[in-house]
C-alpha positions in Angstrom: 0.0 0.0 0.0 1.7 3.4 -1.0 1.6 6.8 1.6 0.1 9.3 0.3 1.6 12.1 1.7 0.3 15.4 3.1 0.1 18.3 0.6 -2.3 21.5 0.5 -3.8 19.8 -2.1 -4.8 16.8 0.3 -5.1 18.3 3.9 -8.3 17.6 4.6 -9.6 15.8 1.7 -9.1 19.0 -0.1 -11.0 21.1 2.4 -7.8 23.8 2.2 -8.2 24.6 -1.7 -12.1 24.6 -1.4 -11.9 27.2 1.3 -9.1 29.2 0.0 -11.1 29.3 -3.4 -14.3 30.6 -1.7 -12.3 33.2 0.4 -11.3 34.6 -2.5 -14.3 34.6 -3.9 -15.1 37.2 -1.4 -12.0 38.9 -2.0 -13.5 39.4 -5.7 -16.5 40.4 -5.0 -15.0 42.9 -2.4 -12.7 44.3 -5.1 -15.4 44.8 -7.5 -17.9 46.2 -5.1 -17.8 50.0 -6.2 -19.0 50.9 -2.3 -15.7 50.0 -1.0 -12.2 52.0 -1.8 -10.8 50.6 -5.0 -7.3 50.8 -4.2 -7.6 49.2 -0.4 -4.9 46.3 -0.3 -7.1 43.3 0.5 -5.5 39.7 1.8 -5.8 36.1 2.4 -4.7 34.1 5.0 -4.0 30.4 4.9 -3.3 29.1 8.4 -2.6 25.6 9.7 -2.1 24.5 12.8 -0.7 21.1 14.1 -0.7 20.0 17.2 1.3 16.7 17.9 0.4 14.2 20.5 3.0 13.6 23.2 3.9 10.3 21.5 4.9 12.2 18.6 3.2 10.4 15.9 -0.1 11.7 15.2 -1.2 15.0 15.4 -4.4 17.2 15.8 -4.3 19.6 11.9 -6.4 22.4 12.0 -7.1 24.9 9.1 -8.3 28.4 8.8 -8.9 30.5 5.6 -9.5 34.1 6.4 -9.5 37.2 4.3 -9.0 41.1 5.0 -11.4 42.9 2.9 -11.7 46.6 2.3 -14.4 48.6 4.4 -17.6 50.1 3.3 -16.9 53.4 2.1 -18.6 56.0 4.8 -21.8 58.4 4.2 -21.2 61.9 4.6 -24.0 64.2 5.7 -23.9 67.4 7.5 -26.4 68.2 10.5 -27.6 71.4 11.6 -28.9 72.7 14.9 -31.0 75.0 16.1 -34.0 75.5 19.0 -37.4 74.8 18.3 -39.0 78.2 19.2 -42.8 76.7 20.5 -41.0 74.1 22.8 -37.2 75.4 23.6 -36.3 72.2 22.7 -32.6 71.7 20.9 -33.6 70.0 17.3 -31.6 68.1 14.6 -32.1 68.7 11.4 -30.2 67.0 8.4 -31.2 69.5 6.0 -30.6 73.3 6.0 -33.2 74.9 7.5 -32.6 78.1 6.2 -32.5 77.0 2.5 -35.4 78.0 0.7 -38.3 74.6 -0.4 -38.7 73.4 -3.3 -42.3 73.4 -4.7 -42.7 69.8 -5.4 -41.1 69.0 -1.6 -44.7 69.7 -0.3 -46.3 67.2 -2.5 -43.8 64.2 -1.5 -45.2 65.0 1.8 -41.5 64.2 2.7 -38.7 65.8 5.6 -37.8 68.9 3.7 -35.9 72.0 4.2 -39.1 73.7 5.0 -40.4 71.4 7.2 -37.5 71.4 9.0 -37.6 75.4 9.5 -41.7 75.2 10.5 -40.6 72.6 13.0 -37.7 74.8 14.2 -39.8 78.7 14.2 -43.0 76.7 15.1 -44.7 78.6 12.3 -46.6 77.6 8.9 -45.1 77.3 5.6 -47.5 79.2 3.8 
Protein backbone atom coordinates (compact mmCIF):
# COMPACT_ATOMS: atom_id res chain seq x y z
CA UNK A 1 0.00 0.00 0.00
CA UNK A 2 1.66 3.44 -1.00
CA UNK A 3 1.64 6.77 1.63
CA UNK A 4 0.05 9.34 0.25
CA UNK A 5 1.61 12.09 1.72
CA UNK A 6 0.34 15.42 3.10
CA UNK A 7 0.05 18.29 0.56
CA UNK A 8 -2.29 21.54 0.46
CA UNK A 9 -3.79 19.82 -2.11
CA UNK A 10 -4.83 16.82 0.35
CA UNK A 11 -5.08 18.27 3.87
CA UNK A 12 -8.30 17.61 4.64
CA UNK A 13 -9.58 15.79 1.67
CA UNK A 14 -9.13 19.02 -0.10
CA UNK A 15 -11.04 21.11 2.44
CA UNK A 16 -7.83 23.79 2.16
CA UNK A 17 -8.24 24.63 -1.66
CA UNK A 18 -12.11 24.63 -1.37
CA UNK A 19 -11.91 27.24 1.27
CA UNK A 20 -9.08 29.16 -0.01
CA UNK A 21 -11.07 29.34 -3.44
CA UNK A 22 -14.35 30.60 -1.69
CA UNK A 23 -12.25 33.18 0.35
CA UNK A 24 -11.28 34.56 -2.53
CA UNK A 25 -14.32 34.61 -3.87
CA UNK A 26 -15.09 37.23 -1.41
CA UNK A 27 -12.05 38.93 -2.00
CA UNK A 28 -13.50 39.38 -5.68
CA UNK A 29 -16.49 40.45 -5.01
CA UNK A 30 -15.05 42.89 -2.38
CA UNK A 31 -12.72 44.26 -5.13
CA UNK A 32 -15.37 44.75 -7.50
CA UNK A 33 -17.93 46.22 -5.07
CA UNK A 34 -17.84 50.01 -6.24
CA UNK A 35 -18.97 50.92 -2.33
CA UNK A 36 -15.68 50.05 -0.98
CA UNK A 37 -12.17 51.96 -1.85
CA UNK A 38 -10.77 50.63 -4.96
CA UNK A 39 -7.33 50.79 -4.20
CA UNK A 40 -7.57 49.22 -0.39
CA UNK A 41 -4.95 46.31 -0.30
CA UNK A 42 -7.08 43.31 0.51
CA UNK A 43 -5.47 39.68 1.77
CA UNK A 44 -5.75 36.08 2.40
CA UNK A 45 -4.68 34.13 5.02
CA UNK A 46 -3.99 30.37 4.91
CA UNK A 47 -3.25 29.08 8.41
CA UNK A 48 -2.64 25.59 9.68
CA UNK A 49 -2.05 24.47 12.83
CA UNK A 50 -0.73 21.09 14.05
CA UNK A 51 -0.66 20.04 17.19
CA UNK A 52 1.35 16.71 17.92
CA UNK A 53 0.37 14.15 20.55
CA UNK A 54 3.01 13.59 23.18
CA UNK A 55 3.91 10.31 21.53
CA UNK A 56 4.88 12.21 18.56
CA UNK A 57 3.17 10.41 15.92
CA UNK A 58 -0.10 11.71 15.16
CA UNK A 59 -1.17 15.03 15.40
CA UNK A 60 -4.43 17.20 15.75
CA UNK A 61 -4.32 19.58 11.87
CA UNK A 62 -6.38 22.39 12.01
CA UNK A 63 -7.09 24.89 9.11
CA UNK A 64 -8.30 28.42 8.85
CA UNK A 65 -8.91 30.49 5.63
CA UNK A 66 -9.48 34.08 6.41
CA UNK A 67 -9.51 37.16 4.28
CA UNK A 68 -8.97 41.10 5.03
CA UNK A 69 -11.35 42.86 2.88
CA UNK A 70 -11.70 46.61 2.33
CA UNK A 71 -14.38 48.59 4.41
CA UNK A 72 -17.57 50.13 3.29
CA UNK A 73 -16.87 53.37 2.08
CA UNK A 74 -18.55 56.02 4.76
CA UNK A 75 -21.77 58.36 4.24
CA UNK A 76 -21.17 61.86 4.63
CA UNK A 77 -24.03 64.16 5.74
CA UNK A 78 -23.90 67.43 7.53
CA UNK A 79 -26.36 68.21 10.50
CA UNK A 80 -27.63 71.43 11.56
CA UNK A 81 -28.88 72.68 14.86
CA UNK A 82 -30.95 74.99 16.13
CA UNK A 83 -34.01 75.46 19.03
CA UNK A 84 -37.38 74.77 18.32
CA UNK A 85 -39.02 78.16 19.15
CA UNK A 86 -42.78 76.69 20.48
CA UNK A 87 -40.98 74.11 22.85
CA UNK A 88 -37.15 75.40 23.64
CA UNK A 89 -36.31 72.16 22.74
CA UNK A 90 -32.63 71.73 20.85
CA UNK A 91 -33.58 70.05 17.35
CA UNK A 92 -31.63 68.08 14.58
CA UNK A 93 -32.07 68.66 11.35
CA UNK A 94 -30.19 66.97 8.36
CA UNK A 95 -31.16 69.52 5.99
CA UNK A 96 -30.55 73.27 6.04
CA UNK A 97 -33.21 74.87 7.52
CA UNK A 98 -32.60 78.13 6.21
CA UNK A 99 -32.49 77.01 2.48
CA UNK A 100 -35.38 77.96 0.70
CA UNK A 101 -38.34 74.60 -0.38
CA UNK A 102 -38.72 73.39 -3.32
CA UNK A 103 -42.28 73.35 -4.65
CA UNK A 104 -42.70 69.81 -5.35
CA UNK A 105 -41.13 68.99 -1.63
CA UNK A 106 -44.66 69.73 -0.33
CA UNK A 107 -46.29 67.22 -2.55
CA UNK A 108 -43.84 64.23 -1.52
CA UNK A 109 -45.23 65.04 1.79
CA UNK A 110 -41.54 64.20 2.68
CA UNK A 111 -38.75 65.83 5.63
CA UNK A 112 -37.85 68.91 3.66
CA UNK A 113 -35.91 72.00 4.22
CA UNK A 114 -39.12 73.73 5.03
CA UNK A 115 -40.40 71.43 7.17
CA UNK A 116 -37.52 71.44 8.99
CA UNK A 117 -37.55 75.42 9.45
CA UNK A 118 -41.67 75.16 10.49
CA UNK A 119 -40.57 72.55 13.01
CA UNK A 120 -37.72 74.83 14.24
CA UNK A 121 -39.75 78.70 14.21
CA UNK A 122 -43.01 76.70 15.11
CA UNK A 123 -44.68 78.61 12.28
CA UNK A 124 -46.61 77.61 8.92
CA UNK A 125 -45.05 77.33 5.59
CA UNK A 126 -47.47 79.17 3.84
Amino acid sequence: MDIEHLTLATLGGGAAVEKWGEELARLAENVMDPNTEATTTRSLKLEVKIKPTSERRDAEVTLQVSSKLAPPIGVRTRAFFGIDRKTGQVVVCEHNANQLALAFDREQKAVTPALAEQAVNGGSDE
